[in-house]
LOKOLBA-169498 format. One record per atom (N, C-alpha, C, O): x, y, z; atom name. Coordinates in steps of 0.1 Angstrom, whole numbers. Each point is the difference from the previous one (the first is absolute). Example, Ala and Ser with C-alpha at 12.3 -4.5 7.8 and 13.67 -1.06 7.14 Angstrom:
<X->132, Y->-57, Z->78, site->N>
<X->-9, Y->12, Z->0, site->CA>
<X->9, Y->12, Z->0, site->C>
<X->10, Y->0, Z->7, site->O>
<X->-14, Y->11, Z->-14, site->N>
<X->9, Y->11, Z->0, site->CA>
<X->-8, Y->11, Z->8, site->C>
<X->5, Y->11, Z->1, site->O>
***
This chain:
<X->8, Y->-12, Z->0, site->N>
<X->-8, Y->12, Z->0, site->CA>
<X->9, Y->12, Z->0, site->C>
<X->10, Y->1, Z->7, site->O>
<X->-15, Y->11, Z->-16, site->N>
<X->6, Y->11, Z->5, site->CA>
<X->5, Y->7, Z->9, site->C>
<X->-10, Y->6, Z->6, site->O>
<X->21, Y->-2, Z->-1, site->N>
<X->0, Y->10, Z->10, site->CA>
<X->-10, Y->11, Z->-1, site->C>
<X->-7, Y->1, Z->10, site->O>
<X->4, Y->10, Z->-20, site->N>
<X->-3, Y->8, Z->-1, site->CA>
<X->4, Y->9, Z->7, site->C>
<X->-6, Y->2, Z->10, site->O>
<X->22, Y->8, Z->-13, site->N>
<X->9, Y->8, Z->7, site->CA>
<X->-12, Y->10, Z->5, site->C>
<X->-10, Y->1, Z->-7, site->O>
<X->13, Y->7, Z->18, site->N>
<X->-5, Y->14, Z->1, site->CA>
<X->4, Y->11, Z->-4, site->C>
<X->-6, Y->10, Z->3, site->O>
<X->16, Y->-11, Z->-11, site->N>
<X->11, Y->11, Z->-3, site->CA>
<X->6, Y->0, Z->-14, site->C>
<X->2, Y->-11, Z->-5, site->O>
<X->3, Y->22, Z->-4, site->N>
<X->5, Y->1, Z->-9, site->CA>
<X->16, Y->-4, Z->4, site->C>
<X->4, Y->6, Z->10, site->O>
<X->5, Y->-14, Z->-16, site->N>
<X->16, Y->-5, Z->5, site->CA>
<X->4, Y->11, Z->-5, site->C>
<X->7, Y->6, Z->9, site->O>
<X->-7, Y->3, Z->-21, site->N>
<X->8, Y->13, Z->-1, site->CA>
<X->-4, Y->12, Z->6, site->C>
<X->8, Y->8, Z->5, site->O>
<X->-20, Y->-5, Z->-5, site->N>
<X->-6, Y->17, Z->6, site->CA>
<X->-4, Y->-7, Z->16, site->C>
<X->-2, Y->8, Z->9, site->O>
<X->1, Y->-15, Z->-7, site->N>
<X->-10, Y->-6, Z->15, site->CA>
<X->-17, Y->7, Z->2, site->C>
<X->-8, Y->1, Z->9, site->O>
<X->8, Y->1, Z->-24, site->N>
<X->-18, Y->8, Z->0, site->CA>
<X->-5, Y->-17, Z->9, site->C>
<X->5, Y->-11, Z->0, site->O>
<X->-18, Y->18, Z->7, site->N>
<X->-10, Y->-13, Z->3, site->CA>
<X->-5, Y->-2, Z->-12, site->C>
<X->-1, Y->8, Z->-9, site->O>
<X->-2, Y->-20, Z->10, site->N>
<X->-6, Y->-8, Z->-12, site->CA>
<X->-14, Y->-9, Z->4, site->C>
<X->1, Y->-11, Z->5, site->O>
<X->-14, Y->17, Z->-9, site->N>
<X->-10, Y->-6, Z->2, site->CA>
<X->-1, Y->-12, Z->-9, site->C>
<X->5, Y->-2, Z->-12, site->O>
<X->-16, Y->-9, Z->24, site->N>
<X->4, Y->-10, Z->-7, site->CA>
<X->-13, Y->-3, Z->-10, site->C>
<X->-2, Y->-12, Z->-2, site->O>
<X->-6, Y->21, Z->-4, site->N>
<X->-8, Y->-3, Z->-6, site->CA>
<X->1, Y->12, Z->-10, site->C>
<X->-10, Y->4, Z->-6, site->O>
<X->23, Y->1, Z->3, site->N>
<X->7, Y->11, Z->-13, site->CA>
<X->0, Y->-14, Z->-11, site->C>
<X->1, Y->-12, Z->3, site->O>
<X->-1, Y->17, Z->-18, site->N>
<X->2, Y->-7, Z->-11, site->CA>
<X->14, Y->6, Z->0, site->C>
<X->8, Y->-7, Z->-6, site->O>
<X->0, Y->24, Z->11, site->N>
<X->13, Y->-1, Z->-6, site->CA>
<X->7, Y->-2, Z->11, site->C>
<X->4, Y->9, Z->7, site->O>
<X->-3, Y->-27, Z->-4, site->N>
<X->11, Y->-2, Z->8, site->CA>
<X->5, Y->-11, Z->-11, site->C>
<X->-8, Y->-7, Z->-6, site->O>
<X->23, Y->5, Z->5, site->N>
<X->7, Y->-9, Z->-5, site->CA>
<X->11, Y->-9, Z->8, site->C>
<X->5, Y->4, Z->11, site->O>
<X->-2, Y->-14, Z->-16, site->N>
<X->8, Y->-10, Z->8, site->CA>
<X->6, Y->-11, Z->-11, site->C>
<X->-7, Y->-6, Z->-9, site->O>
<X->21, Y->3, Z->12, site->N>
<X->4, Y->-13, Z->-8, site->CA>
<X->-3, Y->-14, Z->6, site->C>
<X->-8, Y->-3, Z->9, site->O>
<X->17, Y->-6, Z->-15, site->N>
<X->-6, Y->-11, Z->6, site->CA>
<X->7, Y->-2, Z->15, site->C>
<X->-4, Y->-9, Z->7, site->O>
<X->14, Y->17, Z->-1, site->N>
<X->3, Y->-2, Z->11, site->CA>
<X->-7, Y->11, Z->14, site->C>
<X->3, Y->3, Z->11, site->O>
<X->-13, Y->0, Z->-21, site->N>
<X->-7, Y->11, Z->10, site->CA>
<X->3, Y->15, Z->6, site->C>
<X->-4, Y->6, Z->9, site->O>
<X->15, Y->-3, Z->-22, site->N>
<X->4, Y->15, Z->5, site->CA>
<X->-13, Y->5, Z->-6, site->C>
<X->-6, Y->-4, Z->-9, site->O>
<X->5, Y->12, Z->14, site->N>
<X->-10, Y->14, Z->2, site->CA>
<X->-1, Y->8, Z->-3, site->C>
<X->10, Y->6, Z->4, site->O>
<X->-17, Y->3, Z->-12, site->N>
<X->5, Y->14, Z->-8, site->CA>
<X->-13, Y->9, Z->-3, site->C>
<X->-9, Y->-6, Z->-6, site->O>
<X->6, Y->23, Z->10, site->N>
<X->-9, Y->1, Z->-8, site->CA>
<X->4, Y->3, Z->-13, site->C>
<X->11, Y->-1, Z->-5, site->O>
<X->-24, Y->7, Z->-3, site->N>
<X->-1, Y->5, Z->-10, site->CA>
<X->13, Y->7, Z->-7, site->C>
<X->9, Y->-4, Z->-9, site->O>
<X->-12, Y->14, Z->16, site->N>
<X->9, Y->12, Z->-3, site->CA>
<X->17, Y->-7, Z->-3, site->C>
<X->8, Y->0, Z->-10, site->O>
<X->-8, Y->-5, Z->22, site->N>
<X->16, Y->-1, Z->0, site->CA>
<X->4, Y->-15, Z->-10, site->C>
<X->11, Y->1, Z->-6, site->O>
<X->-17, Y->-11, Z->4, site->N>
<X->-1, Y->-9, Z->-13, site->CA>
<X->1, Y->10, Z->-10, site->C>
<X->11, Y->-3, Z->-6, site->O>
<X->-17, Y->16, Z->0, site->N>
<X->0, Y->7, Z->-7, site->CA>
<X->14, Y->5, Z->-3, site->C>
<X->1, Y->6, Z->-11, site->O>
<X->12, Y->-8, Z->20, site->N>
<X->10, Y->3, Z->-1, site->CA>
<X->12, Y->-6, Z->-3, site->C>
<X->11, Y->4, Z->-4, site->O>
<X->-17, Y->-23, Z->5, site->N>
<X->8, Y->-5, Z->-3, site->CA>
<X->5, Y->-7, Z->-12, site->C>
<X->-7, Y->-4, Z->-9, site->O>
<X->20, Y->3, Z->7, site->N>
<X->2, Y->0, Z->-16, site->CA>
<X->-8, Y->-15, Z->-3, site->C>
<X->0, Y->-9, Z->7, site->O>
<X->-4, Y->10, Z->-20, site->N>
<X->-4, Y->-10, Z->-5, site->CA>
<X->-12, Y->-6, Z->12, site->C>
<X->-4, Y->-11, Z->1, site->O>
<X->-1, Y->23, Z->8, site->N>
<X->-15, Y->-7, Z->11, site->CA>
<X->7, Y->-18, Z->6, site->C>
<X->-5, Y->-10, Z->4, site->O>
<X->16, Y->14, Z->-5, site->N>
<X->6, Y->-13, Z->10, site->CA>
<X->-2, Y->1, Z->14, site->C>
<X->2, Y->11, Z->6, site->O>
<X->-6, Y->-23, Z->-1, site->N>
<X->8, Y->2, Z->13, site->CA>
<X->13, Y->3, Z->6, site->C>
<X->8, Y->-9, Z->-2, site->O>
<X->-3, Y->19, Z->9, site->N>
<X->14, Y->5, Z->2, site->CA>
<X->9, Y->-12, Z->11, site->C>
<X->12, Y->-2, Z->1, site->O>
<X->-21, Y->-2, Z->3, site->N>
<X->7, Y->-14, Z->8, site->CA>
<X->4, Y->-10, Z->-6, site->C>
<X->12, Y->-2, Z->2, site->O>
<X->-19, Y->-10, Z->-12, site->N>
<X->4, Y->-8, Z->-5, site->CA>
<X->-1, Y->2, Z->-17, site->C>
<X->5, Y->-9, Z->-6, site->O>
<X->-11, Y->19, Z->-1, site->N>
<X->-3, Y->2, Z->-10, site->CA>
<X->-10, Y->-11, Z->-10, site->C>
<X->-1, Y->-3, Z->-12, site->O>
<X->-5, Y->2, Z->23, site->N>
<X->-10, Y->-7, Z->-5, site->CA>
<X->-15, Y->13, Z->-2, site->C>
<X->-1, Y->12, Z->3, site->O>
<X->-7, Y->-22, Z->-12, site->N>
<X->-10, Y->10, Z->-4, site->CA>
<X->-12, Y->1, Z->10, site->C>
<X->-2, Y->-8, Z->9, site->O>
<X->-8, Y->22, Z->-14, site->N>
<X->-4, Y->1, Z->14, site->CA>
<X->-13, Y->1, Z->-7, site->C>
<X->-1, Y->3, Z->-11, site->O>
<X->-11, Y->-6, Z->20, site->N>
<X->-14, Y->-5, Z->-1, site->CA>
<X->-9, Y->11, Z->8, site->C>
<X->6, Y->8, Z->8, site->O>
<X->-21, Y->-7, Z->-12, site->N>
<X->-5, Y->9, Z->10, site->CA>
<X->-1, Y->-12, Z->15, site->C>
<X->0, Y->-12, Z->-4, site->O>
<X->0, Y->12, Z->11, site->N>
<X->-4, Y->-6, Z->13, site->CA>
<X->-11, Y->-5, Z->5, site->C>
<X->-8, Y->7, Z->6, site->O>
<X->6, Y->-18, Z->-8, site->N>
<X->-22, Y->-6, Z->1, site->CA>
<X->-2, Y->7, Z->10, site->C>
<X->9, Y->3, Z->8, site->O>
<X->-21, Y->1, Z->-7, site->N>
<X->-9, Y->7, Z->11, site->CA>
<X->-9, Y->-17, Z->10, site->C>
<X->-7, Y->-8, Z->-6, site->O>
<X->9, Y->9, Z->17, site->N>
<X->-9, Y->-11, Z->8, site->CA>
<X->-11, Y->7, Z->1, site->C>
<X->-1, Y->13, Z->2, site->O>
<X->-7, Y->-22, Z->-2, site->N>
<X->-19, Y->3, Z->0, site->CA>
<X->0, Y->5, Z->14, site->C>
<X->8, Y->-7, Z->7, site->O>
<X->-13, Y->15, Z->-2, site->N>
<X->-7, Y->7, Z->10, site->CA>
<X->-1, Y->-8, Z->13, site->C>
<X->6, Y->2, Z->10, site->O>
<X->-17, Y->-13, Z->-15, site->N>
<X->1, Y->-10, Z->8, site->CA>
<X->9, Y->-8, Z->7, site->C>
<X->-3, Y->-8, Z->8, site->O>
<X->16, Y->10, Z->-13, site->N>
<X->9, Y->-15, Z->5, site->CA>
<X->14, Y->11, Z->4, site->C>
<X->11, Y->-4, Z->0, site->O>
<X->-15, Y->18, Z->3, site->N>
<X->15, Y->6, Z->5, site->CA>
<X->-6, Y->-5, Z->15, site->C>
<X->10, Y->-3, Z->6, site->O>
<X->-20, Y->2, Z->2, site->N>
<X->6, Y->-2, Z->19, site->CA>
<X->5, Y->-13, Z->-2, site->C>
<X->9, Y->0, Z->8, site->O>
<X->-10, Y->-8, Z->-11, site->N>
<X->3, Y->-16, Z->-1, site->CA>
<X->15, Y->0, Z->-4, site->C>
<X->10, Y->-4, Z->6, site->O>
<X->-11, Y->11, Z->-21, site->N>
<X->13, Y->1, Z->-3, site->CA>
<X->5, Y->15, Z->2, site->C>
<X->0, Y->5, Z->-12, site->O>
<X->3, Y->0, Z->17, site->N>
<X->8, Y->17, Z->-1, site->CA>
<X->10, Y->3, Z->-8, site->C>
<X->6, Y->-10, Z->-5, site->O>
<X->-2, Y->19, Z->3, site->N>
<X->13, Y->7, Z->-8, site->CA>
<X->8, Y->-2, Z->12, site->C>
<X->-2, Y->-5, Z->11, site->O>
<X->10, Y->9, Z->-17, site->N>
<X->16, Y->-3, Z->8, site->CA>
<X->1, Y->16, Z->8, site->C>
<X->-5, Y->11, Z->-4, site->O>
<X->12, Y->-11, Z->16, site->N>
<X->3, Y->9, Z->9, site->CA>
<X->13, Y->6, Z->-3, site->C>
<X->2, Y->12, Z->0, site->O>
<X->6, Y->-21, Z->-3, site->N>
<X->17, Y->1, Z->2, site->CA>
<X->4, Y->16, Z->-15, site->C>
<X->1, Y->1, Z->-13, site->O>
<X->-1, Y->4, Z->18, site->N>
<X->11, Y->9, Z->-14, site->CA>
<X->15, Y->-5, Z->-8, site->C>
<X->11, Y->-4, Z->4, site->O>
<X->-14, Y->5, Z->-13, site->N>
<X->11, Y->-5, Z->-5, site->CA>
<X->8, Y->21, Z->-8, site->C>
<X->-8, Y->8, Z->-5, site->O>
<X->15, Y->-6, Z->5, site->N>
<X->8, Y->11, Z->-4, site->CA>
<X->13, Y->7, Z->-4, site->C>
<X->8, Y->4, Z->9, site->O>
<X->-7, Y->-2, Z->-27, site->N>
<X->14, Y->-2, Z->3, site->CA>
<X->2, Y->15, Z->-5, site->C>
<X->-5, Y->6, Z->-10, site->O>
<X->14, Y->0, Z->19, site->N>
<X->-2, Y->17, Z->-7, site->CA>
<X->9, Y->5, Z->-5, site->C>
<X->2, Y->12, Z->-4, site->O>
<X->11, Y->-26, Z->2, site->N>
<X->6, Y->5, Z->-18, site->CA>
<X->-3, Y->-4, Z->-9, site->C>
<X->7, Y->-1, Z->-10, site->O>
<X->-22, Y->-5, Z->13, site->N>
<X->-6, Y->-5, Z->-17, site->CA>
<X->6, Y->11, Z->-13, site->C>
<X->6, Y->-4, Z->-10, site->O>
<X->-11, Y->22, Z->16, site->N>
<X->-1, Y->6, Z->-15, site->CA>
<X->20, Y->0, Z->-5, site->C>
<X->5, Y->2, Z->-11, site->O>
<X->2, Y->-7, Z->25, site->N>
<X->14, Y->6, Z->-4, site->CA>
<X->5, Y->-16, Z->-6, site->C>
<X->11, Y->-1, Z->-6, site->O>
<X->-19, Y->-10, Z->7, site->N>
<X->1, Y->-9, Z->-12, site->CA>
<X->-1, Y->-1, Z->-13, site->C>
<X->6, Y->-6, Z->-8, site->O>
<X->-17, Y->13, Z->6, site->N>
<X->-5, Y->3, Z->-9, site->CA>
<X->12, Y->9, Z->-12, site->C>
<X->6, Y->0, Z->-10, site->O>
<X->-7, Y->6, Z->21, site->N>
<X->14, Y->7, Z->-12, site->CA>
<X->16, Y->-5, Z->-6, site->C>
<X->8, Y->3, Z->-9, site->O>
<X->-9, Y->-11, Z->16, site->N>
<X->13, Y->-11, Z->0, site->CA>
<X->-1, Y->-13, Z->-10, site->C>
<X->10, Y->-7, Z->-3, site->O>
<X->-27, Y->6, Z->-2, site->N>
<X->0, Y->-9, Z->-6, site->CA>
<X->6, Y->-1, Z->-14, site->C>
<X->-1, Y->-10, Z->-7, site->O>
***
């Protein structure tokens, strides 16, 4: 099952878990809109793998199942970016 991060890994914007612009690869980094918007080729900057919008869980099944608490954040994402 998904984690469903709370958090953007480059800006740390909160990330609602029922947004269509949240993105994630297959190892579950996290990204909003905007900042995918920056990366070259919309790669993931971690593994460069490609990045997906993020399923939305039905309404019904977040108390059973919840989003994830933990933050994940890395705040030289943009100074990777430049390096790539």
């Amino acid at each position: 099952m998904l984690e469903l991060r709370p958090n953007c890994e480059c800006c740390d914007r909160d990330l609602d878990v029922a947004s269509p612009n949240v993105y994630i690869c297959t190892f579950e980094c996290t990204w909003c809109a905007d900042c995918v918007a920056t990366f070259p080729y919309r790669a993931c900057p971690n593994c460069g793998g490609n990045l997906t919008p993020r399923p939305i869980r039905p309404v019904g099944l977040l108390k059973a199942n919840p989003p994830a608490a933990t933050r994940t954040f890395n705040p030289g994402c943009r100074a990777d970016l430049t390096r790539s």
